[in-house]
Phi, psi and omega in degrees: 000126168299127182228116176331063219326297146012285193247018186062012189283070166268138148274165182350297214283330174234055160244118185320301207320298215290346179271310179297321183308312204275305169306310170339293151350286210266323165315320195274349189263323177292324178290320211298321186280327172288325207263310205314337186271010161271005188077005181240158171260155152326314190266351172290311174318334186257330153313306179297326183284320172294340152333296197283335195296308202258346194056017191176128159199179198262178198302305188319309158310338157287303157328269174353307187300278169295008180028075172228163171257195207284288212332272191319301229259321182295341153296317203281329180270356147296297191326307198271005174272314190266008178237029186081357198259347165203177172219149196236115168231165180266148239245145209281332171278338201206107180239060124267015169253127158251130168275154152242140176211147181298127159286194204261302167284359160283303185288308170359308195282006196291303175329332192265001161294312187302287193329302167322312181292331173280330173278003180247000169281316171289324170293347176246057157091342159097352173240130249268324248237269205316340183290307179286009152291305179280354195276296184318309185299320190303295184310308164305320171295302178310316189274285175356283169334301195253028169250005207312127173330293208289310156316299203302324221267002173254004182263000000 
C-alpha cells in the first residue's frame, strides 16, 4: 500500500478495505443476473450451496457457516421457506435446534451451482490457477482479520 509520505495519510484509493468493498460490489452485480431468473438473491444462493453441500443443517450452523448472525439469517431462511426452497423443522432430539432442509424445488436449483461457477470464471478471465489464488489469499486474509490483537484485547 501506497501511503503519502508527508503524512502517513493513505487515500481511498489505496486502501485494501475500499478495493474489497468495490469487488463486493462488482461480485454481487455479476451474481445479480444468474440468479434472478431463479428467483434468488446472492445470500440465498449461498444458503442453497451449503444445503447441496451438507443436505441438511440446524439454523446455528449455517449461521456459522456463512458467518450471519441469527438477526440476518432467520428473514432470510423464512423468505426462502415461503418461496419453496427450503423447510425448517425443529430437530426431534434437541428442540432448540432448528433444521433447514433442502425441497424438492431446492435440489432442483442444484445445476445451477455449476452454470454460475462457470459464467463466473469466464468473467474473471477464464483461468482456474489466479481465481483460485485469490480465493486463498482472501481466506488468509479474512481469518487474520478476525484473529486480529485489537479484537481479541476487547473481548
Amino acid at each position: 500500500m501506497v501511503m503519502n509520505k508527508d503524512s502517513g495519510f493513505a487515500g481511498l484509493d489505496e486502501q485494501l478495505c475500499f478495493a474489497v468493498y468495490a469487488a463486493s460490489h462488482a461480485f454481487n452485480a455479476a451474481y445479480r443476473p444468474l440468479l434472478q431468473p431463479h428467483g434468488l438473491t446472492y445470500p440465498q444462493f449461498l444458503v442453497l450451496l451449503v444445503l447441496w453441500e451438507k443436505g441438511s443443517c440446524n439454523l446455528n450452523e449455517l449461521g456459522v457457516r456463512l458467518h450471519l448472525d441469527s438477526g440476518t439469517l432467520t428473514p432470510l431462511v423464512k423468505r426462502m421457506e415461503a418461496a419453496g426452497l427450503v423447510h425448517r423443522q425443529r430437530s426431534r432430539e434437541d428442540e432448540r435446534h432448528l433444521l433447514v432442509k433442502l425441497t424438492d424445488r431446492g435440489e432442483e436449483l442444484r445445476p445451477l451451482s455449476r452454470t454460475v461457477r462457470k459464467a463466473m470464471l469466464c468473467a474473471l478471465g477464464g483461468q482456474v490457477e489466479p481465481v483460485l489464488k485469490l480465493r486463498e489469499q482472501l481466506m488468509n486474509a479474512t481469518e487474520q482479520l478476525r484473529a486480529a490483537p485489537h479484537l481479541n484485547a476487547a473481548k
